[in-house]
Steps between C-alpha positions, in 0.01 A plus 500: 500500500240236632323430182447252210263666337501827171723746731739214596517430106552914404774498724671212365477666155603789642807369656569283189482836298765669701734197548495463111552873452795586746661195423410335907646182560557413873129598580418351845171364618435537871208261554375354859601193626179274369541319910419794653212631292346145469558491915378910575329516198278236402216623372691798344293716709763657766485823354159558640602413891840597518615709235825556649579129523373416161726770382790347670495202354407606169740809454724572800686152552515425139700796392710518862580112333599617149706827679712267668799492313523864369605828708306707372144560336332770301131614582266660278308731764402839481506770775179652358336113547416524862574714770701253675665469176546897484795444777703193321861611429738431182637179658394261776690216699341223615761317692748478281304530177495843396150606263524732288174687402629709189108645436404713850636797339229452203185693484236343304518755239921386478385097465207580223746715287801257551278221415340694167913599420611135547199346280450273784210280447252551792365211670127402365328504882581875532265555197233288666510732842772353693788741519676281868459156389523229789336175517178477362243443812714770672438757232209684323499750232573881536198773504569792280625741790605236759822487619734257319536239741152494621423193346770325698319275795225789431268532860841350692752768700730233323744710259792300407553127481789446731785526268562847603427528860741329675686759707847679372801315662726760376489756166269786584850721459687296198 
């Protein structure tokens, strides 16, 4: 999340919230490695040229660093997100991590009521019109009738950051 601004602050509340609620004590921050944004990066303005790259950097190397040591991950995407997402199965294995993506069975309907059942507090930017949230010059608020994830690198065929589009190495049949 590429911002130091109100949304960067709602989501540290937010975060704080749940930690404090579910009892969350080994919460790992994936951040970028300061080198390589200060030498890619400079003027904080990568996102506009190469969105990929600046994605990369900001997102996909930082969590592949904080995956390292574990065999397994847990995803929170929906098959009703995208339609690339509409094909993701159960579990995943990258190499010899296997991801495990609990939610594709969900419709939006089945997250809504479990979240209403649960009392689960929802995040404060959904309110405001932003129901993907992603880094902050990357995403724009929601029209009434648009698409969930249309304010995701809106007026880019961009539609996922990298952290899910590395190809299967094995798991389509697990």
């Amino acid at each position: 999340f590429v911002d130091t601004g109100q949304h960067f602050d709602e989501t540290l509340r937010y975060r704080n919230e749940l930690c404090a609620r579910f009892g969350l004590t080994n919460l790992v921050m994936a951040e970028p490695d300061r080198e390589t944004v200060a030498a890619e990066d400079p003027e904080k303005f990568l996102f506009a040229s190469d969105p990929d790259r600046c994605c990369d950097i900001r997102k996909v190397q930082p969590l592949a660093r904080a995956l390292d040591s574990y065999d397994a991950w847990i995803t929170g995407r929906k098959s009703f997100q995208t339609a690339t997402r509409s094909r993701v199965p159960l579990f995943e294995a990258e190499g010899d991590r296997v991801k495990v993506n609990p939610l594709v069975g969900w419709s939006a309907t089945d997250l809504i009521d479990y979240i209403r059942a649960t009392g689960l507090p929802p995040h404060p930017l959904v309110a405001k019109g932003f129901p993907s949230i992603g880094c902050l010059p990357c995403t724009s608020r929601v029209a009434p009738g648009e698409d969930l994830r249309a304010g995701r690198w809106r007026g880019r065929t961009k539609s996922e950051c990298g952290i899910h589009t590395e190809p299967l190495s094995a798991g389509q049949d697990i």
